[in-house]
C-alpha positions as CSV (number, residue, x, y, z in Angstrom):
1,X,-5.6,12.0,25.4
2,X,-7.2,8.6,24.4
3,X,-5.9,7.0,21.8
4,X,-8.0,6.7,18.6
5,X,-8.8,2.8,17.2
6,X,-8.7,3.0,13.8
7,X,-9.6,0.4,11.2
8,X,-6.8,-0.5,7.8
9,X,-8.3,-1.8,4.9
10,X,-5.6,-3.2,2.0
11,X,-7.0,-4.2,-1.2
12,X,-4.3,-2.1,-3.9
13,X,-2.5,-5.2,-4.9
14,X,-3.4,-9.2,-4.8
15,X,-3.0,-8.8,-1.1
16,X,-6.3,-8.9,0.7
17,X,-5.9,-7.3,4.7
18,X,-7.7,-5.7,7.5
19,X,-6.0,-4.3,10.8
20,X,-6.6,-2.9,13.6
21,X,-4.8,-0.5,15.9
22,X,-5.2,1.3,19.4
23,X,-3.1,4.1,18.9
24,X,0.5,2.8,17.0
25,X,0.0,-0.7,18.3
26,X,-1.2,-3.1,16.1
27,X,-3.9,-5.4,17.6
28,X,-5.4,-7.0,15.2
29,X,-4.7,-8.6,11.4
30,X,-6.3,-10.7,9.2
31,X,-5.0,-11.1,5.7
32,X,-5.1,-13.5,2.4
33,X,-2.6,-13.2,-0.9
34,X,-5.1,-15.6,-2.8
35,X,-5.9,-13.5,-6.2
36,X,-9.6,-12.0,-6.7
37,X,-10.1,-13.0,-2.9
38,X,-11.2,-9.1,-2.5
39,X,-14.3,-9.3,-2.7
40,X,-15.1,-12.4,-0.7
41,X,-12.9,-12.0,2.1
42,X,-12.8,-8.4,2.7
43,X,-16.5,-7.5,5.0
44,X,-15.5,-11.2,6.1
45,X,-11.9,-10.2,7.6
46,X,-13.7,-6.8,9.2
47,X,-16.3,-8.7,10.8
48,X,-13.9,-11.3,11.9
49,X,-11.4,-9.2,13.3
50,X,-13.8,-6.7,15.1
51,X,-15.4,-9.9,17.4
52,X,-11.9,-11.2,18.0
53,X,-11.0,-7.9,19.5
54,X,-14.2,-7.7,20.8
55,X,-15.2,-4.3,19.4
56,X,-18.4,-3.5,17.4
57,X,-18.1,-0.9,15.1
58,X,-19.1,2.0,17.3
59,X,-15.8,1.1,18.7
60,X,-13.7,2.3,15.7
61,X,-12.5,6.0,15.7
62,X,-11.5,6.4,11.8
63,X,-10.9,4.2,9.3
64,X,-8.0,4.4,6.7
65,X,-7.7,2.6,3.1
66,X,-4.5,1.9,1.2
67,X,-6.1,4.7,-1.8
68,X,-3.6,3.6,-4.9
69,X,-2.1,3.7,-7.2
70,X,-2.4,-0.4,-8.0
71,X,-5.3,-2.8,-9.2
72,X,-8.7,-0.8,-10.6
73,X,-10.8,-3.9,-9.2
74,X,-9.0,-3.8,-5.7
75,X,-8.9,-0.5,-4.9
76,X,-12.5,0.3,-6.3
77,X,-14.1,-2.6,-3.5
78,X,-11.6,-1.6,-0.9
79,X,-12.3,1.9,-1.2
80,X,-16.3,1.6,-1.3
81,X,-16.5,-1.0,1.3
82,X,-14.1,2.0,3.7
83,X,-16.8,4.8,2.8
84,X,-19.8,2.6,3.5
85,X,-18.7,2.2,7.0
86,X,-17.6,5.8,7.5
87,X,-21.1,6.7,6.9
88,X,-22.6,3.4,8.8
89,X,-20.1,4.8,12.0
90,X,-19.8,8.7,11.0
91,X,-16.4,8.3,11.8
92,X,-13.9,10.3,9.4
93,X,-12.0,8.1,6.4
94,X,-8.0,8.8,6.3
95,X,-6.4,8.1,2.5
96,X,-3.0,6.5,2.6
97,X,-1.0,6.7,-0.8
98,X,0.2,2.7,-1.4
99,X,3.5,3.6,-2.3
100,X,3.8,5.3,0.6
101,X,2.5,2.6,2.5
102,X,4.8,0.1,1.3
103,X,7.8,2.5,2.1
104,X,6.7,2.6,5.4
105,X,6.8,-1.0,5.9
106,X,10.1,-1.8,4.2
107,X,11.2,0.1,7.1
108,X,10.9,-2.6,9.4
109,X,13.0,-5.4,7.3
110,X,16.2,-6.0,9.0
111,X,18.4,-6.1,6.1
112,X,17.2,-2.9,4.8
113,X,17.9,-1.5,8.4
114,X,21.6,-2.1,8.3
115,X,22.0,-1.1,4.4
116,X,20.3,1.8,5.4
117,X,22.3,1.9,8.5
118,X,25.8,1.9,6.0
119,X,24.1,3.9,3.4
120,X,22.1,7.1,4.9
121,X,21.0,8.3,1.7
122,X,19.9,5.3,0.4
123,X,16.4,5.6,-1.5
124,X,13.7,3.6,-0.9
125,X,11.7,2.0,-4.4
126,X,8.3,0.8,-3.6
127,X,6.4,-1.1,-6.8
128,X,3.5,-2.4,-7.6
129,X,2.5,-4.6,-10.4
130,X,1.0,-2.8,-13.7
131,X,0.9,-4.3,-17.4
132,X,4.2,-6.1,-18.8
133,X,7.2,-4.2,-17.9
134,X,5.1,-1.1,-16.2
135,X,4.8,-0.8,-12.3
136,X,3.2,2.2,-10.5
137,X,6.1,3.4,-8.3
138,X,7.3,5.8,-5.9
139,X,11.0,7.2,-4.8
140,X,11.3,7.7,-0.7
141,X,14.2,8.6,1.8
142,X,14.6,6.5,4.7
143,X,12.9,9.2,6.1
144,X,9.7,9.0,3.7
145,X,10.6,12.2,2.2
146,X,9.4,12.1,-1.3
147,X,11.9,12.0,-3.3
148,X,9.8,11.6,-7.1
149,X,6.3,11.7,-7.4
150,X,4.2,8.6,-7.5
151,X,3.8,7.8,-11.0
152,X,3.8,4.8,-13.8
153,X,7.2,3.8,-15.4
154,X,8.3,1.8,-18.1
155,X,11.4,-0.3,-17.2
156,X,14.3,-0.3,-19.2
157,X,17.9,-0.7,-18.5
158,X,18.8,2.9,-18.4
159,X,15.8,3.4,-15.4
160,X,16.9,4.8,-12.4
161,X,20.4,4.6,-13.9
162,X,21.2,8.1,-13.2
163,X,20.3,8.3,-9.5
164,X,21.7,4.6,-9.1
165,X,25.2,6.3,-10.5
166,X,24.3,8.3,-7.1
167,X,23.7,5.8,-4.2
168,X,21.9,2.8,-3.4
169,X,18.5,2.1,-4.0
170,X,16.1,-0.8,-2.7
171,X,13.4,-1.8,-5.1
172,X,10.8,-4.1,-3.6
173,X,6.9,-4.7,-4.1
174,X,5.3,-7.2,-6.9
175,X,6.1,-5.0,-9.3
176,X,10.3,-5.2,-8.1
177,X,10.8,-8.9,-8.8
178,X,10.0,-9.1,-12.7
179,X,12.4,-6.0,-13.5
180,X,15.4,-8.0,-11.8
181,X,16.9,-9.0,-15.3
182,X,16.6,-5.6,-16.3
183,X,18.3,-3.3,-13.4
184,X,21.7,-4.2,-13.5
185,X,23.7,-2.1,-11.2
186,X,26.4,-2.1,-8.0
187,X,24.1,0.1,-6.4
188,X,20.6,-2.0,-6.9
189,X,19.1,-3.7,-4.4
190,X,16.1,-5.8,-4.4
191,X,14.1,-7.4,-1.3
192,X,12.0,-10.5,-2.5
193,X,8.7,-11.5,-1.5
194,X,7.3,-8.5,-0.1
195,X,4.0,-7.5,-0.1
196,X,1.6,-5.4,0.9
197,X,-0.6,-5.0,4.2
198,X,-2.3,-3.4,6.4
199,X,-0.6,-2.8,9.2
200,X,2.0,-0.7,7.2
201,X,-0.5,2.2,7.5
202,X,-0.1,2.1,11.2
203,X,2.2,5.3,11.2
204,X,0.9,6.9,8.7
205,X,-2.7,7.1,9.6
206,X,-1.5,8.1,13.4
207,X,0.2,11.4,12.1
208,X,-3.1,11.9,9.8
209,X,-4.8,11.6,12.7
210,X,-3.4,13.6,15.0
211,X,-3.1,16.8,12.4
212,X,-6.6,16.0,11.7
213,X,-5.8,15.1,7.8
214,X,-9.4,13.1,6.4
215,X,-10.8,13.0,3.4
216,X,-13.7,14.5,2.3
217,X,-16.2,10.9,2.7
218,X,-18.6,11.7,0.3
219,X,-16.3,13.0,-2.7
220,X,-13.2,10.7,-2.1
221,X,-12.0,8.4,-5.0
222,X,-9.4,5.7,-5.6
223,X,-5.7,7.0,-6.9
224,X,-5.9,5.0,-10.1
225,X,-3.2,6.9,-11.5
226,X,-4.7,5.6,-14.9
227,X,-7.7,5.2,-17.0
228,X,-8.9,1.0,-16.3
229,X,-8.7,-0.6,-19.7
230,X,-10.8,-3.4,-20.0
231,X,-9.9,-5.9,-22.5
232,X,-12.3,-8.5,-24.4
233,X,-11.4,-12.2,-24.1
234,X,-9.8,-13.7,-27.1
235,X,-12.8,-15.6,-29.2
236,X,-12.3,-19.5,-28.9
237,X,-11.9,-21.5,-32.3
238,X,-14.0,-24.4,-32.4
């Protein structure tokens, strides 16, 4: 059977990345954590990455996109920018949840290996960033079994505080690091400075693939998971 390449487009969070992979091997990744960089970079990284490897697009087999939940603006140009070249290449689009994504990914730290490793039913806590002390999250076995559904949550003290009474569990994403001074438990654990990206998909995509699980091009839509809210800038005071 030949192996499908498939094109990764990351745009839920700050993080800005395309990949590339020929079956589950990476071969290809171009990313940028400057903010608002979506929409400049992102037909820029594709472009870029498809001469390096020197495929056109005809080359690409499917194409997946990290689908939510996280930033409105991200998602909405790395979402449109996936379905315009599924219909350019008529090649199918596969939609990876972000959460999931992320879970995925975490898998691969080395510290979270051996806690996992001493800890079997440790959970995994993917976050991203929302508004003040919200974050979209999800709740994951080392397995990727979903655990909660993917949802919004308000962090207090008393979050998670049953389930951390439990076992361990790893909280990591943008949306980990400001709820530090707020989780306070033996059984808490937080990985720093990880983000999102493309590659993380890798996995997920392959399985999608190979049970033939695409989205419908034409109707498929962001996870926003919530209504945008735009907000009007403060009036200056002369």
């Amino acid at each position: 059977m030949n192996l499908p390449n498939i094109l990764y487009i990351e745009t839920a969070t700050n993080v800005c990345a395309v990949a590339i992979s020929h079956g589950n091997e990476l071969i290809g990744l171009k990313k940028s954590h400057e903010d608002k960089s979506h929409g400049r970079l992102l037909t820029t990284f594709i472009e870029e990455l498809l001469a390096e490897q020197k495929l056109s697009p005809s080359d690409i087999d499917a194409i997946a996109v990290s689908k939510g939940p996280g930033s409105y603006t991200g998602l909405r140009i790395g979402v449109s920018v996936c379905k315009g070249f599924a219909y350019g290449q008529d090649i199918p689009v596969i939609g990876i949840n972000t959460m999931e994504a992320l879970a995925s990914g975490i898998l691969k730290n080395q510290e979270v290996k051996t806690i996992i490793q001493n800890s079997p039913d440790t959970l995994l806590c993917p976050m991203s960033e929302a508004r003040r002390m919200e974050v979209y999250y999800g709740l994951f076995s080392p397995s990727l079994e979903r655990i909660e559904s993917v949802g919004a949550k308000i962090i207090d003290k008393e979050s998670f505080s049953g389930r951390l009474e439990k076992g361990k569990i790893i909280f990591f994403g943008n949306g980990s690091e400001k709820i530090q001074n707020t989780i306070y438990h033996n059984n808490a654990r937080f990985i720093n400075n990880f983000q999102a990206s493309a590659e993380y998909m890798i996995p997920l995509a392959m399985k999608a693939w190979e049970n033939k699980q695409f989205e419908d091009t034409a109707y498929f839509e962001p996870f926003y998971l919530k209504d945008f809210i735009a907000t009007t800038p403060k009036k200056k005071v002369i």
